[in-house]
C-alpha positions as CSV (number, residue, x, y, z in Angstrom):
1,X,0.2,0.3,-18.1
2,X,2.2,0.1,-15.0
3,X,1.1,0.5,-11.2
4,X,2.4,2.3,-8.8
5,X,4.7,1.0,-6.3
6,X,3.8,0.7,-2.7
7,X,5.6,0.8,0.2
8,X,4.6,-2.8,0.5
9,X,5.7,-3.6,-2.8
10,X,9.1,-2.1,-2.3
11,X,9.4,-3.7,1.0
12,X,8.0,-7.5,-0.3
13,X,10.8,-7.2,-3.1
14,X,13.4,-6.6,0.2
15,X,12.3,-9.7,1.6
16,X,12.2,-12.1,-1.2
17,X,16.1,-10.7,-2.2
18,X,17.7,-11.6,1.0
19,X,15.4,-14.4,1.8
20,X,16.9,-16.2,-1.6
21,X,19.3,-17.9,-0.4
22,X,21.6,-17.4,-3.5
23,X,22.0,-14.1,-2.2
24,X,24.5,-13.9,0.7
25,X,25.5,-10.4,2.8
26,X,27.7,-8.8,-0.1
27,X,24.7,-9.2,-2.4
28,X,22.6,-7.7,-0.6
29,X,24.6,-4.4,0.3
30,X,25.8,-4.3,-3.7
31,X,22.1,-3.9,-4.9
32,X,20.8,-2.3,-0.9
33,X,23.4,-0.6,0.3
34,X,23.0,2.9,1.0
35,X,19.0,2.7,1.0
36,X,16.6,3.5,3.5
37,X,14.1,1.5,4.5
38,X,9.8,2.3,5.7
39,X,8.9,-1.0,7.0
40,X,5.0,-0.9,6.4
41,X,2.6,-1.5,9.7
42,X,1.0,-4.6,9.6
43,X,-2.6,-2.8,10.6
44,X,-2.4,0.1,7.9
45,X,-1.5,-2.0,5.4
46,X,-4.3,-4.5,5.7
47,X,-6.7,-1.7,7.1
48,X,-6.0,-0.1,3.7
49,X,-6.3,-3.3,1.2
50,X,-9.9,-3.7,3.4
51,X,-11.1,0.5,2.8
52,X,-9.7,-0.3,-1.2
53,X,-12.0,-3.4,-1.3
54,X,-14.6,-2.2,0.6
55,X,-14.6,1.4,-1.8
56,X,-14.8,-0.9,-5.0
57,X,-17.4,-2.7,-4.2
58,X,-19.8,0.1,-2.9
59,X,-18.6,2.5,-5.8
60,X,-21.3,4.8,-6.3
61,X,-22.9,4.4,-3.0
62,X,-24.5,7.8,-1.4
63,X,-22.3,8.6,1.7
64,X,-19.6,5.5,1.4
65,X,-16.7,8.0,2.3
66,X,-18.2,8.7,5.2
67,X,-19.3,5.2,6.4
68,X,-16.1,3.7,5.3
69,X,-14.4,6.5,8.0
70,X,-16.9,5.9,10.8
71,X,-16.5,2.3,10.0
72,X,-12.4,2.5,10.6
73,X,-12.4,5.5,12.5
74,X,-10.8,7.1,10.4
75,X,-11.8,10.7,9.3
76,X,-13.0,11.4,5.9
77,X,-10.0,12.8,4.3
78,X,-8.2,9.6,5.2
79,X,-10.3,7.6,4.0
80,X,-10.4,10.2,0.5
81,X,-6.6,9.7,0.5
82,X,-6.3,5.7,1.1
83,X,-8.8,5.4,-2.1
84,X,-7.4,8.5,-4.3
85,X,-5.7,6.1,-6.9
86,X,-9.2,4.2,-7.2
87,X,-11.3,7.2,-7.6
88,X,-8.6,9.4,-9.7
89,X,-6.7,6.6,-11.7
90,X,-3.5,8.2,-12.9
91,X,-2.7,8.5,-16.9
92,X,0.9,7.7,-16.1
């Protein structure tokens, strides 16, 4: 089964290429060049992670949408999208 990729994933797989230093300029434009680039906030993505965590381990808890959004003030469809792929898992 694979996982889905992230933004983060895409962007940590960006860093670690041109941070190699086997890989000069020209490397990195044959196997970049072209792409654009979302550079993930550093709040959102940990505020995320957190709601992920915090979602597992309350998992069938009366009302942890909401608390999770009041919590993060966030509102409650947020909080239903950041933990979609938790409470939906996808079958591809």
């Amino acid at each position: 089964m694979t996982a889905n990729l992230t933004n983060f994933d895409l962007f940590k797989e960006f860093y670690n290429f041109v941070t190699d230093p086997q890989n000069d300029i020209n490397a990195t434009i044959k196997e970049f060049g072209g792409s654009s680039f979302y550079i993930p906030s550093h709040k959102t993505t940990i505020r995320n992670d957190e709601i992920i965590e915090q979602y597992k381990q309350n998992l069938g808890q009366t009302g942890i949408i909401k608390k999770l959004a009041r919590e993060h003030d966030l509102s409650e469809a947020q909080v239903y999208a950041i933990t979609k792929e938790v409470r939906e898992p996808s079958l591809f």
